[in-house]
MDTraj code that builds the backbone (N, CA, C; nanometers):
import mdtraj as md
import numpy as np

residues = "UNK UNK UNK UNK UNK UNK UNK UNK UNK UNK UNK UNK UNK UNK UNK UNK UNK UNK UNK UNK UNK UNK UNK UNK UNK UNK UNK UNK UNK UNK UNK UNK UNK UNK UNK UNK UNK UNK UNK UNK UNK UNK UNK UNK UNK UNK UNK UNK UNK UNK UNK UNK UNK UNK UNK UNK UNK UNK UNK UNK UNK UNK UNK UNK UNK UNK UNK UNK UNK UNK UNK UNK UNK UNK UNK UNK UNK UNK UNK UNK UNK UNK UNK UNK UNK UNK UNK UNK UNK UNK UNK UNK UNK UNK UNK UNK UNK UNK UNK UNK UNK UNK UNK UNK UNK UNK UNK UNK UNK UNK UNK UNK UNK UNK UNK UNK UNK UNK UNK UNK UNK UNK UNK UNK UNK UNK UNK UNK UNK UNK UNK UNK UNK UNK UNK UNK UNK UNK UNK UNK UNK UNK UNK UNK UNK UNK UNK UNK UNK UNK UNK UNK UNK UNK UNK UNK UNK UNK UNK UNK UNK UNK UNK UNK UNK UNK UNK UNK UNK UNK UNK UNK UNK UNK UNK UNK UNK UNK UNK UNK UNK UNK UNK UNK UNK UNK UNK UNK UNK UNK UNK UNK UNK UNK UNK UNK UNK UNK UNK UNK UNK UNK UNK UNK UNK UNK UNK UNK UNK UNK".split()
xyz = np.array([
    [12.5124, 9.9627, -3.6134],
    [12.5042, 10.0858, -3.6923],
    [12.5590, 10.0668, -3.8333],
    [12.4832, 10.1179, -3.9231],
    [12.5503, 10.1296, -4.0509],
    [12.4891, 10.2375, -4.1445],
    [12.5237, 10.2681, -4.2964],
    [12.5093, 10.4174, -4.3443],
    [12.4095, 10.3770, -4.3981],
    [12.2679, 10.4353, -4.4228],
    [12.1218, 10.4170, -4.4857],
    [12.1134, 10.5443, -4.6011],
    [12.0805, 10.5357, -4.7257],
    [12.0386, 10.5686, -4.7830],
    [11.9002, 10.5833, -4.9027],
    [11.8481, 10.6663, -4.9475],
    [11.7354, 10.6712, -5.0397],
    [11.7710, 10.7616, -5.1224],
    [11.7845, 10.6841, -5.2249],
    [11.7818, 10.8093, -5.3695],
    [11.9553, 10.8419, -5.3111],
    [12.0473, 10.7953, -5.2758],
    [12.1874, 10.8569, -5.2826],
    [12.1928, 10.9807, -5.1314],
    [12.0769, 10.9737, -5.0334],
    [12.0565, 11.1235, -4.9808],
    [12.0723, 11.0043, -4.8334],
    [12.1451, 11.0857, -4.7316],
    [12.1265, 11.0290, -4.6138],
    [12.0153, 11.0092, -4.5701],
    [11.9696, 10.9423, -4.4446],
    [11.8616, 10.9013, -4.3857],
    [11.9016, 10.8441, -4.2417],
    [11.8143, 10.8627, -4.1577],
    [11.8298, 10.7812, -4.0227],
    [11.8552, 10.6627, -3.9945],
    [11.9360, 10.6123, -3.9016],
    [11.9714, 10.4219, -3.9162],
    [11.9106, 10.3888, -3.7597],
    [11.8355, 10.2982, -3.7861],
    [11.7284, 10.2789, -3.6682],
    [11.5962, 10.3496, -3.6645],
    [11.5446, 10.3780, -3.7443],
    [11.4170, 10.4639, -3.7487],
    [11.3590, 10.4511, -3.8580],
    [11.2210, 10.4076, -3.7902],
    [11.1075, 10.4177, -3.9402],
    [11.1078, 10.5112, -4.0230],
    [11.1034, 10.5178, -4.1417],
    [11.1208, 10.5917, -4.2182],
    [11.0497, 10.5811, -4.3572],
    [10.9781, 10.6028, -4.4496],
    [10.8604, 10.6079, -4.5971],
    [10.9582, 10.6200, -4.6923],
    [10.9150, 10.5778, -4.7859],
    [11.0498, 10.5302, -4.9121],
    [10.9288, 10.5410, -4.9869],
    [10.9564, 10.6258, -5.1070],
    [10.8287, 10.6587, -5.2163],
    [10.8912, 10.5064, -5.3257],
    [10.7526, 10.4944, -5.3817],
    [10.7301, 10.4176, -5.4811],
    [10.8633, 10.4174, -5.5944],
    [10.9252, 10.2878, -5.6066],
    [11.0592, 10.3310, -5.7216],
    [11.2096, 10.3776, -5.6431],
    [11.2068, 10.4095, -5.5469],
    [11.3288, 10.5088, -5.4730],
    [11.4129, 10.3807, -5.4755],
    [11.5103, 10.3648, -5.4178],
    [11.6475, 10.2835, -5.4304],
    [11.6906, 10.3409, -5.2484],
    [11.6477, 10.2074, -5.1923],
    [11.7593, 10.2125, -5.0433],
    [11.8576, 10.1444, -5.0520],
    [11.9373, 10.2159, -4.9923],
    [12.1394, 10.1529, -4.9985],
    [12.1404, 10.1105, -4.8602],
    [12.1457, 9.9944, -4.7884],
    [12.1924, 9.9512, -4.6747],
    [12.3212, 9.9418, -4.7017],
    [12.4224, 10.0084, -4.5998],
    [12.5597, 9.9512, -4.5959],
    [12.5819, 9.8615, -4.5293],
    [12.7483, 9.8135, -4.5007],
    [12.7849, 9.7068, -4.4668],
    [12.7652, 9.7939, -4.2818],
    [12.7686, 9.7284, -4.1770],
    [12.7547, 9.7675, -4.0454],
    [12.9001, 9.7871, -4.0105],
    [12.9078, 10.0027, -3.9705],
    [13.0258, 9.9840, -3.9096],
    [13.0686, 9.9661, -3.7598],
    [12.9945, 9.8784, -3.7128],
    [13.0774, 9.8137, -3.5561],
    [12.9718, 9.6935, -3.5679],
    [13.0293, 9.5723, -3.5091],
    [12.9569, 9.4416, -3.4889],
    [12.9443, 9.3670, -3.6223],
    [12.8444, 9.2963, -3.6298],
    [12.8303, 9.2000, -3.7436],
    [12.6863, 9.1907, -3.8257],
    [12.6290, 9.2591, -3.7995],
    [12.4776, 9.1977, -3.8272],
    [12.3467, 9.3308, -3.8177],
    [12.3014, 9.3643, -3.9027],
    [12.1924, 9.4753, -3.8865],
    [12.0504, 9.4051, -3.9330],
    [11.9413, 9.4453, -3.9133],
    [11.8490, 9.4133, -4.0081],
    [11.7197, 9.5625, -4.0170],
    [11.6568, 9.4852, -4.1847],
    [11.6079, 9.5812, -4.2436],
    [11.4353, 9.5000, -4.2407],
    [11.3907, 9.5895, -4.1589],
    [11.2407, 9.5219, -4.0796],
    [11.1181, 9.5937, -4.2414],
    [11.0638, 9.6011, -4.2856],
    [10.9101, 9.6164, -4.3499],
    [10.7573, 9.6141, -4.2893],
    [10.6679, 9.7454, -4.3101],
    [10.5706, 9.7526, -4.2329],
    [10.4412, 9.6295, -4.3194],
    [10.4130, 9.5482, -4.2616],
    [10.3434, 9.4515, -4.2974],
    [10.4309, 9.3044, -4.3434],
    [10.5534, 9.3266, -4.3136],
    [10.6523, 9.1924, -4.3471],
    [10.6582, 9.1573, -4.4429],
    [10.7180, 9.0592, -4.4649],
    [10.7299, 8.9735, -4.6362],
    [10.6630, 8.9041, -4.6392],
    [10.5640, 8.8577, -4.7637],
    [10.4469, 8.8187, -4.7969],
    [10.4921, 8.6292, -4.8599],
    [10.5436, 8.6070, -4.7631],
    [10.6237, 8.4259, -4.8006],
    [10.5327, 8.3210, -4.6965],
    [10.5372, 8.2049, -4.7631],
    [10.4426, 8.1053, -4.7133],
    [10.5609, 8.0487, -4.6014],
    [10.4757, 8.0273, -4.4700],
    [10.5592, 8.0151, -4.3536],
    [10.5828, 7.8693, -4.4226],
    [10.6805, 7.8012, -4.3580],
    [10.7561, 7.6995, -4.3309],
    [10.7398, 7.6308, -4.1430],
    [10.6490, 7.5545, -4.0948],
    [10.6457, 7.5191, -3.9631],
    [10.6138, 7.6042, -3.9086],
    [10.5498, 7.7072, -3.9272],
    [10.4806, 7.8705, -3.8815],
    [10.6277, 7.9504, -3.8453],
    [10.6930, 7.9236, -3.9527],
    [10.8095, 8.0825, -3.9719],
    [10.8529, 8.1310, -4.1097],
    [10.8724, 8.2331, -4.1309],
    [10.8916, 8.2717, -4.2833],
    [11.0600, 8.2886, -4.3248],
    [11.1261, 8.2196, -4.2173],
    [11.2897, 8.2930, -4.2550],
    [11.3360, 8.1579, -4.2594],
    [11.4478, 8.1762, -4.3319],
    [11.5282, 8.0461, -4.4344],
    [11.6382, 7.9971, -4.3064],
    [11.6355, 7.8695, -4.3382],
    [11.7140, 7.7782, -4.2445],
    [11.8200, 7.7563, -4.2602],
    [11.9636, 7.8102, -4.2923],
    [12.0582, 7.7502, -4.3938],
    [12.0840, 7.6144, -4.3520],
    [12.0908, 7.5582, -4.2448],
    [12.1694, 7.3949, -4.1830],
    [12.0571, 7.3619, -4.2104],
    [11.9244, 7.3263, -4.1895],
    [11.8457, 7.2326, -4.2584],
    [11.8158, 7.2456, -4.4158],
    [11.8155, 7.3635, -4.4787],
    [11.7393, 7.4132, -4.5747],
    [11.5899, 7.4489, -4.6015],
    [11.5690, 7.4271, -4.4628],
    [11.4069, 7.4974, -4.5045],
    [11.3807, 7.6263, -4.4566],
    [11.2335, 7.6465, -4.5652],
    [11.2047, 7.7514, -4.5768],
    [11.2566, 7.8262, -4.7291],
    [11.1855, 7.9634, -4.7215],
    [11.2322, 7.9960, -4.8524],
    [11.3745, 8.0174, -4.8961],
    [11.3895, 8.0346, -5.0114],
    [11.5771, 8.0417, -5.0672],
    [11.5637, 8.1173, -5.0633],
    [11.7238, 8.1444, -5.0421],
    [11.7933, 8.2762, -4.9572],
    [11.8088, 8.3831, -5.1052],
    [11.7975, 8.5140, -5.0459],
    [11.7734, 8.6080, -5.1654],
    [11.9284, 8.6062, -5.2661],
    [11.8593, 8.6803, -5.4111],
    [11.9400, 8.6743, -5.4931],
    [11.9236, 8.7757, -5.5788],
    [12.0019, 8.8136, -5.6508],
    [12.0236, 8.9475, -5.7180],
    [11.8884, 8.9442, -5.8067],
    [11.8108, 9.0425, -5.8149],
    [11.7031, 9.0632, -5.9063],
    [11.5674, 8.9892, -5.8255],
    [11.5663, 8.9164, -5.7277],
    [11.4558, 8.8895, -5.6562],
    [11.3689, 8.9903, -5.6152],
    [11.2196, 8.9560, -5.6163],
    [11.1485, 9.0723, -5.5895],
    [11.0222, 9.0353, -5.4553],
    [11.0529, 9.1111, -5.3733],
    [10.9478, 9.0542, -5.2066],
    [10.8134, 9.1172, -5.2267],
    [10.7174, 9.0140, -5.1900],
    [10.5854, 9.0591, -5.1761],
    [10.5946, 9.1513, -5.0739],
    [10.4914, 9.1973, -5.0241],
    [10.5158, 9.2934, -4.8884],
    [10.3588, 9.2400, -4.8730],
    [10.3420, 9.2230, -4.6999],
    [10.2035, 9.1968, -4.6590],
    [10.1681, 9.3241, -4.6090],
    [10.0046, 9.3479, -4.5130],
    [9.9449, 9.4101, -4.5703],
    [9.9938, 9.5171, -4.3805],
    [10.0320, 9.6236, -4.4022],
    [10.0478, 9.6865, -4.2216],
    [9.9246, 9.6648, -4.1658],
    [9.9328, 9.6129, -4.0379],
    [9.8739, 9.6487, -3.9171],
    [9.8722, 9.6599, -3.7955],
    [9.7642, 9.6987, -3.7375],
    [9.8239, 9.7816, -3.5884],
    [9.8482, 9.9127, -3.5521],
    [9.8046, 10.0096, -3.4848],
    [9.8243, 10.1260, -3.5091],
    [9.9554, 10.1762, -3.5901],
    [9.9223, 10.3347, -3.6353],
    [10.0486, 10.3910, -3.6879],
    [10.1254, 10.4546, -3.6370],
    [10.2483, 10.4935, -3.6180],
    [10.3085, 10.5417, -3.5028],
    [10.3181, 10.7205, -3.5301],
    [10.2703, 10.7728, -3.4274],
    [10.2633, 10.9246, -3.4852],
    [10.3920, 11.0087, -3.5098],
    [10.4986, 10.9392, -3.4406],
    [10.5727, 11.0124, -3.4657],
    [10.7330, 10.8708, -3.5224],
    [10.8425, 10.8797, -3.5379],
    [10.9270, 10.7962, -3.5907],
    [10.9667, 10.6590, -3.4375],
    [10.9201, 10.5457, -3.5222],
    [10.9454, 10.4856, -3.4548],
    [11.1257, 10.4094, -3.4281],
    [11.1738, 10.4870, -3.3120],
    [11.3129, 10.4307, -3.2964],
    [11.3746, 10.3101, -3.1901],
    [11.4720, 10.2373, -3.2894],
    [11.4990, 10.1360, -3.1908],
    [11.6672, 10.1560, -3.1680],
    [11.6747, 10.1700, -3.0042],
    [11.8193, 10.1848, -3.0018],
    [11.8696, 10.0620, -2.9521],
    [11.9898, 10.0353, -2.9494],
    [12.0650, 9.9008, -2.9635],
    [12.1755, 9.9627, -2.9184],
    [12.2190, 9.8502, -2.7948],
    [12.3333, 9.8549, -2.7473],
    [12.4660, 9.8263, -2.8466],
    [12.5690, 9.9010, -2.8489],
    [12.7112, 9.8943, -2.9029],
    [12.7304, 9.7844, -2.9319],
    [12.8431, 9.6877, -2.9940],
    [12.8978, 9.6137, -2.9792],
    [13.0025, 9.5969, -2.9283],
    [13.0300, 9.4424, -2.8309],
    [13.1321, 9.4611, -2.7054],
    [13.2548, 9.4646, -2.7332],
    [13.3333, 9.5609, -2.6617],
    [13.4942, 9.5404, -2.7002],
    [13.5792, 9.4142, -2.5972],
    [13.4639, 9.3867, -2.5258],
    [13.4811, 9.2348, -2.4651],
    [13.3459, 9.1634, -2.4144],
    [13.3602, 9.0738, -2.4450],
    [13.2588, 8.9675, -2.4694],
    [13.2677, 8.8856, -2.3398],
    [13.1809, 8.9400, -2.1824],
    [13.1886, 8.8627, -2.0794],
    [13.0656, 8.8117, -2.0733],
    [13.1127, 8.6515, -2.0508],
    [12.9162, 8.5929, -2.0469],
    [12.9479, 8.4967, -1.9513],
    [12.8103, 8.4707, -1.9157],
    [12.8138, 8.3878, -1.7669],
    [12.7230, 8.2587, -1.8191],
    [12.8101, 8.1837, -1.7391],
    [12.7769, 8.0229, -1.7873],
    [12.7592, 7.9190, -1.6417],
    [12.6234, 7.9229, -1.7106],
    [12.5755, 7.8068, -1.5681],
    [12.5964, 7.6366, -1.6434],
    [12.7444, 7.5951, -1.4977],
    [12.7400, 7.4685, -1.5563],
    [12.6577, 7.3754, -1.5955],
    [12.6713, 7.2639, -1.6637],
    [12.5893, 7.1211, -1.7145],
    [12.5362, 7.1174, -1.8343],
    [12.4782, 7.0594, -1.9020],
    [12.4733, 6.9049, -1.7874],
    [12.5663, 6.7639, -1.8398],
    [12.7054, 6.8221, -1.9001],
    [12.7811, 6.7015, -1.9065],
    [12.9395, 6.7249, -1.8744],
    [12.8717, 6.8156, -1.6941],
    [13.0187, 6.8469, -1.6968],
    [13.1087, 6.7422, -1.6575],
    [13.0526, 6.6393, -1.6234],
    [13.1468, 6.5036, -1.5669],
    [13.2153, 6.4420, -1.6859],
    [13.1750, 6.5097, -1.8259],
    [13.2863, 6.4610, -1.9426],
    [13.4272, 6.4810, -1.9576],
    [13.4556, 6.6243, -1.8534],
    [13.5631, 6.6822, -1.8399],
    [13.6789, 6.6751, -1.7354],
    [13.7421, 6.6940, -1.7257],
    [13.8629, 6.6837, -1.5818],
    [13.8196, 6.7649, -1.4996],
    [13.7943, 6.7339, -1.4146],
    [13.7794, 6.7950, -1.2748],
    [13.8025, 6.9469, -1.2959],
    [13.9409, 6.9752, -1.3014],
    [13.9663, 7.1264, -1.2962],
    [13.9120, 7.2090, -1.4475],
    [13.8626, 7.1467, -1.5225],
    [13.7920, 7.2464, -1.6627],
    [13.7184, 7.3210, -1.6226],
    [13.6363, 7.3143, -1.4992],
    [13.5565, 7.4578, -1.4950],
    [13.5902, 7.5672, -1.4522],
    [13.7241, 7.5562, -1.3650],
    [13.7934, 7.6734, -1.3256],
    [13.8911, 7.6835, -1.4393],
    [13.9806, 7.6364, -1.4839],
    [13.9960, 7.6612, -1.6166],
    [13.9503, 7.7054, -1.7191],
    [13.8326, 7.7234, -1.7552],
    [13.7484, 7.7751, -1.8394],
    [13.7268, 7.9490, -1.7958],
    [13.7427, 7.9273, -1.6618],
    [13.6599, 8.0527, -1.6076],
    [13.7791, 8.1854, -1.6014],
    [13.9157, 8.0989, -1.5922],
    [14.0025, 8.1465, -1.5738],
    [14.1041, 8.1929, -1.7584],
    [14.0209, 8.1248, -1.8116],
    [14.1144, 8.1193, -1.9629],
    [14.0153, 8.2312, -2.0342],
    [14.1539, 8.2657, -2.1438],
    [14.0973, 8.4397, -2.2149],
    [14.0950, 8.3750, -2.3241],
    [13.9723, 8.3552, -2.4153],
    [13.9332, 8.3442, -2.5475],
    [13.9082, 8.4537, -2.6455],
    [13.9185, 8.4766, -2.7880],
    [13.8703, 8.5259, -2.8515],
    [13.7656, 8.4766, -2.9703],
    [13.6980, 8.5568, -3.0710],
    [13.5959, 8.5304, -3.1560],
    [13.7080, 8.4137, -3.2843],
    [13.6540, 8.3545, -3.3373],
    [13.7332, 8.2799, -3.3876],
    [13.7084, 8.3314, -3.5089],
    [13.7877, 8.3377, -3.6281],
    [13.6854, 8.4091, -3.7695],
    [13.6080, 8.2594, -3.8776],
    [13.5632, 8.1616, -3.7964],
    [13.4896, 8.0721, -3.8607],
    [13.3433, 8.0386, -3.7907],
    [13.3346, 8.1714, -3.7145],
    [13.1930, 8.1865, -3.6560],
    [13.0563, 8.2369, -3.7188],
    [12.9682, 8.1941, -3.6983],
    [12.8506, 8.2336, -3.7681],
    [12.7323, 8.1819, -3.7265],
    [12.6063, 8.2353, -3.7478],
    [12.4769, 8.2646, -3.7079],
    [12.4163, 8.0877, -3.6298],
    [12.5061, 7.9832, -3.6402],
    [12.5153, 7.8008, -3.6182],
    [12.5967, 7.8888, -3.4565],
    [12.7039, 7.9212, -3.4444],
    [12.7865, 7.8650, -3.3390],
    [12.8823, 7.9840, -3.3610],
    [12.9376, 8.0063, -3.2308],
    [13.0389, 8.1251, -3.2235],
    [13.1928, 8.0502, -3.1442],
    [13.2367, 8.0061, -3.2159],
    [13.3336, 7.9423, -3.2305],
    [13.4807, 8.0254, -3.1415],
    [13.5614, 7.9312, -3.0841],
    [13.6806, 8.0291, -2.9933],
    [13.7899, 7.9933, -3.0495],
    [13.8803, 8.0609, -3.0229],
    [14.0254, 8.0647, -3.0048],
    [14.0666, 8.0738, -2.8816],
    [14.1434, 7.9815, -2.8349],
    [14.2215, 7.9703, -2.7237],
    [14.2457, 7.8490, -2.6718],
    [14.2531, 7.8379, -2.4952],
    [14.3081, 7.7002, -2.4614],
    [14.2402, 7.6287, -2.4513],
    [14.2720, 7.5031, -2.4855],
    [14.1731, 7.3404, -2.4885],
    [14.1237, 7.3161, -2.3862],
    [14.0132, 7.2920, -2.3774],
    [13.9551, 7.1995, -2.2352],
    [13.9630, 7.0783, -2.2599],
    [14.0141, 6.9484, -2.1665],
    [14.0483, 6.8402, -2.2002],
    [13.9665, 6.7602, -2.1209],
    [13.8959, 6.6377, -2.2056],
    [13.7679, 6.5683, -2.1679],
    [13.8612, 6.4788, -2.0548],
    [13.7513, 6.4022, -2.0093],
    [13.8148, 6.2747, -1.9084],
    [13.7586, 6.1795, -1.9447],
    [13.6711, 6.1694, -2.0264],
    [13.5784, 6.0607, -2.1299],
    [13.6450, 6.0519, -2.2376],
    [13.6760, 5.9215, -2.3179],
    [13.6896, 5.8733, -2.4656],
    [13.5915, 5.7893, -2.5433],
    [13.5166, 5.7717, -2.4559],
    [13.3567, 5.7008, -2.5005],
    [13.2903, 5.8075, -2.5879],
    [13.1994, 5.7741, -2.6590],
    [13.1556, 5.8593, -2.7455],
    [13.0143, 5.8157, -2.6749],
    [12.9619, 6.0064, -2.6972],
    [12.8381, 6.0584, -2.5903],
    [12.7341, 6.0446, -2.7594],
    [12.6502, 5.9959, -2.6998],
    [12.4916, 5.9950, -2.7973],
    [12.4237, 6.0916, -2.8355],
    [12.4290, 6.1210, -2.9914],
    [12.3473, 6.2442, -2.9593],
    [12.2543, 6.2934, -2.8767],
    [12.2251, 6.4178, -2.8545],
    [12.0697, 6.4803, -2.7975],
    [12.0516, 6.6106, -2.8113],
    [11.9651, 6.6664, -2.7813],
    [11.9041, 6.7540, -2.7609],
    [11.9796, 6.8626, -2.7105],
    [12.0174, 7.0241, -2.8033],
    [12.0642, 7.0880, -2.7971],
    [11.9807, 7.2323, -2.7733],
    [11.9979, 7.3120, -2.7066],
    [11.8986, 7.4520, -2.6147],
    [12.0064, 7.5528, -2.6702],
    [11.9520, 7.6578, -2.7161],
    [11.9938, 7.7664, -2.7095],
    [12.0962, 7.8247, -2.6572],
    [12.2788, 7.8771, -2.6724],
    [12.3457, 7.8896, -2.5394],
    [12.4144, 7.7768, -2.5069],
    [12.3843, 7.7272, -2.5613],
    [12.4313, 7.5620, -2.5064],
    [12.5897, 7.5923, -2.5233],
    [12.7046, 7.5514, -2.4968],
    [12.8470, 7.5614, -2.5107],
    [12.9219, 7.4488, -2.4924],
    [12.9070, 7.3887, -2.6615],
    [12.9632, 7.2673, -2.6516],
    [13.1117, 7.2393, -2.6991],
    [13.1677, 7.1155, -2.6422],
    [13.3565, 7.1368, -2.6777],
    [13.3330, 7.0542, -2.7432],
    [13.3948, 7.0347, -2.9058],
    [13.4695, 6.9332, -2.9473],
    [13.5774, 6.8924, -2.9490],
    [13.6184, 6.8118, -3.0037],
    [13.7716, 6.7530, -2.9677],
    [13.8777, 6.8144, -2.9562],
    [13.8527, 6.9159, -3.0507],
    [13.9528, 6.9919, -3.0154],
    [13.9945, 7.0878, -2.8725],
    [13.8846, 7.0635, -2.8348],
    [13.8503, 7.1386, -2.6744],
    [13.8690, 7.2546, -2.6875],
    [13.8407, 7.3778, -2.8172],
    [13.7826, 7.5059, -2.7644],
    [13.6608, 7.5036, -2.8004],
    [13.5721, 7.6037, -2.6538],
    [13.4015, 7.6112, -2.6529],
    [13.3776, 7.6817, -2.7995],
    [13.2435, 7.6093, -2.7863],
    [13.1879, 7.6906, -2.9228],
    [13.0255, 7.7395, -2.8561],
    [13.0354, 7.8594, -2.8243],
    [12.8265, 7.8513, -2.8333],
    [12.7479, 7.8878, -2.9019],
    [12.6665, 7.8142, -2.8942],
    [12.5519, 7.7740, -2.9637],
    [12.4497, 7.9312, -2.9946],
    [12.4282, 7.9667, -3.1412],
    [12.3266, 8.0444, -3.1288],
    [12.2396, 8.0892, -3.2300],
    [12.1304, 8.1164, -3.3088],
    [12.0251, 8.1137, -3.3165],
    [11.9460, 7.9742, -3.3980],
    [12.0558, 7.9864, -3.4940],
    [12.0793, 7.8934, -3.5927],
    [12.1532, 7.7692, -3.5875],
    [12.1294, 7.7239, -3.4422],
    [12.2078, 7.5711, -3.3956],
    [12.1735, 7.4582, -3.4181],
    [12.1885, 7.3357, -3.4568],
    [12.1540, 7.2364, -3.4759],
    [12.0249, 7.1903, -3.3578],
    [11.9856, 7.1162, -3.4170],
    [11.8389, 7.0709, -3.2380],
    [11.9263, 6.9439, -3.1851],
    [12.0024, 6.8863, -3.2531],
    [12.0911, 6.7631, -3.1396],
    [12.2567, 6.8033, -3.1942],
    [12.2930, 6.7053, -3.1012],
    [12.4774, 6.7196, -3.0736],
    [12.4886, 6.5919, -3.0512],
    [12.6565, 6.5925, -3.0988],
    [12.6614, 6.4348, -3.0131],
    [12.8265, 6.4781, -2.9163],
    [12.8451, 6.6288, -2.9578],
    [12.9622, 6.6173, -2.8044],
    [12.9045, 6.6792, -2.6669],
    [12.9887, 6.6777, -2.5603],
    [12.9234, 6.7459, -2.4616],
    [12.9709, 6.8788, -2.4043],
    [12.8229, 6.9130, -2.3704],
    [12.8010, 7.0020, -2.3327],
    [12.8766, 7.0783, -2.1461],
    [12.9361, 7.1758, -2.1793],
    [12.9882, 7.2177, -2.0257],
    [12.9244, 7.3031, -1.9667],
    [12.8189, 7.3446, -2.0387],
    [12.7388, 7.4792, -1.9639],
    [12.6502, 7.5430, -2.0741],
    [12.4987, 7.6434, -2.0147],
    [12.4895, 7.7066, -2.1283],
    [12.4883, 7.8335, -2.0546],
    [12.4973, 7.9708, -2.1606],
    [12.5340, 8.0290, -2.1541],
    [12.2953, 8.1352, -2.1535],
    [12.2627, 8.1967, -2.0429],
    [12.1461, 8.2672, -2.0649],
    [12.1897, 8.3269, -2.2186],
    [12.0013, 8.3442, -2.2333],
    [11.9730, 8.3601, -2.3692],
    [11.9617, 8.4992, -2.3745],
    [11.9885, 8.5736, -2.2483],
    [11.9490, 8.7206, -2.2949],
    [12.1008, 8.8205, -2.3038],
    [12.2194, 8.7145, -2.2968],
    [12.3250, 8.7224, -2.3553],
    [12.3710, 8.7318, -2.4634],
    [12.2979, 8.6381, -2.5433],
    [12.3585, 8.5804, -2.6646],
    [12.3296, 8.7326, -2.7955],
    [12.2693, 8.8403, -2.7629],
    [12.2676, 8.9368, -2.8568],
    [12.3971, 9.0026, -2.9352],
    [12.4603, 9.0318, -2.7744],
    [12.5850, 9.0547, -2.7633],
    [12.7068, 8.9853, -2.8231],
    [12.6683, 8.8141, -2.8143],
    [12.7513, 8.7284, -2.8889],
    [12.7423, 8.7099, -3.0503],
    [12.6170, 8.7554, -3.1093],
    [12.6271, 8.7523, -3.2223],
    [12.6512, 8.8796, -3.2782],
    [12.6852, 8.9562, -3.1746],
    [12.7834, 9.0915, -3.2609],
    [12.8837, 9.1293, -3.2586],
    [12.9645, 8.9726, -3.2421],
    [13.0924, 8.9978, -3.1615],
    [13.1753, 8.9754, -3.2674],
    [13.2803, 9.0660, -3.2933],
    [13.3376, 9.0751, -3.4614],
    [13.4631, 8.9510, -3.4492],
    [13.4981, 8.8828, -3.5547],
    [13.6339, 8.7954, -3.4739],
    [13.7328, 8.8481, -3.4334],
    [13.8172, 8.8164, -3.3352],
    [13.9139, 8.9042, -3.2502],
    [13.8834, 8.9136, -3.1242],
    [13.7594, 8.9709, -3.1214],
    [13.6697, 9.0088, -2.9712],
    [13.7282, 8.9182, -2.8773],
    [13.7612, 8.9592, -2.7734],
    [13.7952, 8.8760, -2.6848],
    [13.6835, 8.8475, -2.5938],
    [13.6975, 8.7411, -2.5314],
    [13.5562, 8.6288, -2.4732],
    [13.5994, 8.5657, -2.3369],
    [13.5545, 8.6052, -2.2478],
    [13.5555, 8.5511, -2.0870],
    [13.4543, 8.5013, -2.0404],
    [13.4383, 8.3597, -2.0036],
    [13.3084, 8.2831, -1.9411],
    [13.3506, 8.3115, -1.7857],
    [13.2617, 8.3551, -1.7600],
    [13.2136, 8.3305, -1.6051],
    [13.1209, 8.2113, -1.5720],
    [13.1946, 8.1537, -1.5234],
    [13.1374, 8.0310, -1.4050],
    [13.0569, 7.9988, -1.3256],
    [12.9371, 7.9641, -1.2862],
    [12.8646, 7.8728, -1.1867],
    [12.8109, 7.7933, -1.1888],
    [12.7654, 7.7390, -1.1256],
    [12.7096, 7.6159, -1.0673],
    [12.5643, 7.6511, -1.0739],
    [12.4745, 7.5606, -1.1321],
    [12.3140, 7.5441, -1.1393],
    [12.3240, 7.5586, -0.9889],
])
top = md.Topology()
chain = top.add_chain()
for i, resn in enumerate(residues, 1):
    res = top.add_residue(resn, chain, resSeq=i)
    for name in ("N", "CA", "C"):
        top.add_atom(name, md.element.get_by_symbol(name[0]), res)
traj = md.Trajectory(xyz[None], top)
């Protein structure tokens, strides 16, 4: 949620809404969670990148990220029109952050007891989290490996420890390989919740077994 304006005059937040030619919309900053977005009927008129139009910050592709005085094409609507206001409601943001994590696949990097440890330890949002990785605060998970693991191939959710041994997971904007390992990932129809999780939020993994 956050305060929407046109022309200085309130307006609905979550709902389609017509903005005359010239008017001035004020998106505010979002007051609960982290993250809102401001959708356009016919989208932005930008040459895809690998068939997507939104900017990559960790690789850099795609178009550059907006800047004061930039001006967006708009493409062209289609698809029916909606007769009456089209609304999208959205769950709150959590005042605790419980997500369930199906182990692997490198849980043999760890000591034996890290997965009940994990399951059992209270984390919070770390404030060096962002749209790459949602980063924790709390107690270390301690590897049982000192060999260094090869990169690979990183999924969505994924919840990987580095050395320092607090989890970090993985989310929208994650790298495609890693080279630490992985203790579990976390379902993807979770992770909404995790990227609106303000730092502080406190964070509990639940545990199982594939």
């Amino acid at each position: 949620p956050c305060t929407v304006r046109v022309q200085g005059r309130p307006v609905a937040w979550g709902a389609a809404i017509r903005i005359p030619a010239g008017a001035v919309l004020d998106v505010g900053p979002a007051t609960a969670g982290l993250r809102g977005y401001l959708a356009f009927a016919g989208g932005v008129a930008v040459e895809p990148v690998l068939g997507s139009r939104s900017t990559d910050l960790l690789s850099g592709l795609g178009p550059a990220p907006l800047a004061d005085g930039d001006v967006l094409a708009l493409g062209e609507p289609s698809g029916p029109t909606p007769a009456g206001a089209d609304v999208s409601r959205c769950p709150g943001p959590p005042s605790e952050l419980v997500l369930p994590l199906v182990l692997g696949p490198r849980r043999d990097w760890f000591s034996p007891g890290a997965p009940a440890s994990l399951g059992a330890a209270r984390y919070t949002v770390a404030s060096a989290s962002n749209r790459i990785g949602l980063r924790t605060d709390g107690p270390a998970l301690s590897w049982a490996r000192t060999d260094e693991l090869p990169s690979e191939g990183m999924v969505l959710g994924a919840v990987q420890v580095p050395p320092d041994g607090r989890p970090v997971l993985f989310l929208a904007d994650h790298p495609v390989t890693g080279g630490y390992p992985v203790i579990g990932v976390v379902p993807e129809e979770h992770l909404g919740q995790a990227a609106q999780a303000v730092p502080g939020t406190p964070v509990r993994f639940t545990v199982t077994a594939p």
